[in-house]
N, C-alpha and C positions, 0 to 999 in steps of 0.2 A: 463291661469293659471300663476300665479307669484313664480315665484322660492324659494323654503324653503331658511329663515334666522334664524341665531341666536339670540335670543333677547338680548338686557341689560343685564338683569340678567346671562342669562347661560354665556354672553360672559365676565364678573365679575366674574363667576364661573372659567371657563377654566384660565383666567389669575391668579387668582389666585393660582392655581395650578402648573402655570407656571415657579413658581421656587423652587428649591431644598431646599432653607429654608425653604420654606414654607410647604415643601412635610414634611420636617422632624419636623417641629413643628406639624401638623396634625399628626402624631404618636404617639406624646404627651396626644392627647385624648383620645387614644383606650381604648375601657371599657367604658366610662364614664367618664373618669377625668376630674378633675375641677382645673385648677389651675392660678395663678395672673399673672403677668406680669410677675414681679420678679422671680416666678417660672421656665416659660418658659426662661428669659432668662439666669438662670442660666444650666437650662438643655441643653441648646444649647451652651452655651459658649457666648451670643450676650450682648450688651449692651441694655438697658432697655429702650432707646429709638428708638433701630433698632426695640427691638422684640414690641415695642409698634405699629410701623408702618407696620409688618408686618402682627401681628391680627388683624390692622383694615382695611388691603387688604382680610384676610381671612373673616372680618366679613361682607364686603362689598360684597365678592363673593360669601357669603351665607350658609360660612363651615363651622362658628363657631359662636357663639351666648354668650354674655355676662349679667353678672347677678349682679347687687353691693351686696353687704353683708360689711356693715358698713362702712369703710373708703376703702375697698379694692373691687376690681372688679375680678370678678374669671370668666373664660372662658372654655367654654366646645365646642363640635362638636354637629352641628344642623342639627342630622340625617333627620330628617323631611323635609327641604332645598333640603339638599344633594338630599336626593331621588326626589325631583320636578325638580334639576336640570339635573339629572342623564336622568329621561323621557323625559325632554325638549331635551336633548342632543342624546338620542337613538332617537328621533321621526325624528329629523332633519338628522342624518345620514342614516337611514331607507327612508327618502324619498330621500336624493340625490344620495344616495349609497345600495340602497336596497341587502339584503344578496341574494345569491345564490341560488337557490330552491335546495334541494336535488336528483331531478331527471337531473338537469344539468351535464353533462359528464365534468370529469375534463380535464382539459387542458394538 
């Protein structure tokens, strides 16, 4: 049997996640929200082409997903992703780190 890995994708996922700007730009979309570059980086205080580089680590990782609407590009969280990456990521700790049964006596 060959040992559970992380694929591409989820390991796109996790780095992505990997940094605290990025954690707090993904806050940004709670709800729903849709918003451009410029948005984001004025929410954050970043320059416009930091927060460009950091959505397109988030949309490479699979957490956010872009839409044009005219001259402007608006950015949302790609629930749909998230949750594929989310099962990719339980399945692979579940197999190398399987949880506890309940009838195991605690330590």
């Amino acid at each position: 049997m060959s040992a559970p890995t992380v694929d591409g994708p989820t390991q796109d996922f996790l780095k992505a996640l990997a940094s605290e700007t990025r954690q707090q730009i993904m806050l940004l979309f709670a709800g729903g929200t849709q918003l451009t570059v410029g948005e984001v980086a004025d929410a954050c205080g970043l320059g416009q082409s930091t927060t460009s580089e950091q959505l397109s680590l988030l949309k490479r990782g699979g957490l956010v997903r872009s839409a044009r609407d005219g001259k402007l590009v608006r950015y949302r969280a790609d629930p749909t992703t998230i949750a594929a990456r989310l099962a990719d990521l339980r399945s692979y700790l579940a197999c190398c780190c399987p949880p506890e049964s309940d009838t195991d006596p605690a330590p």
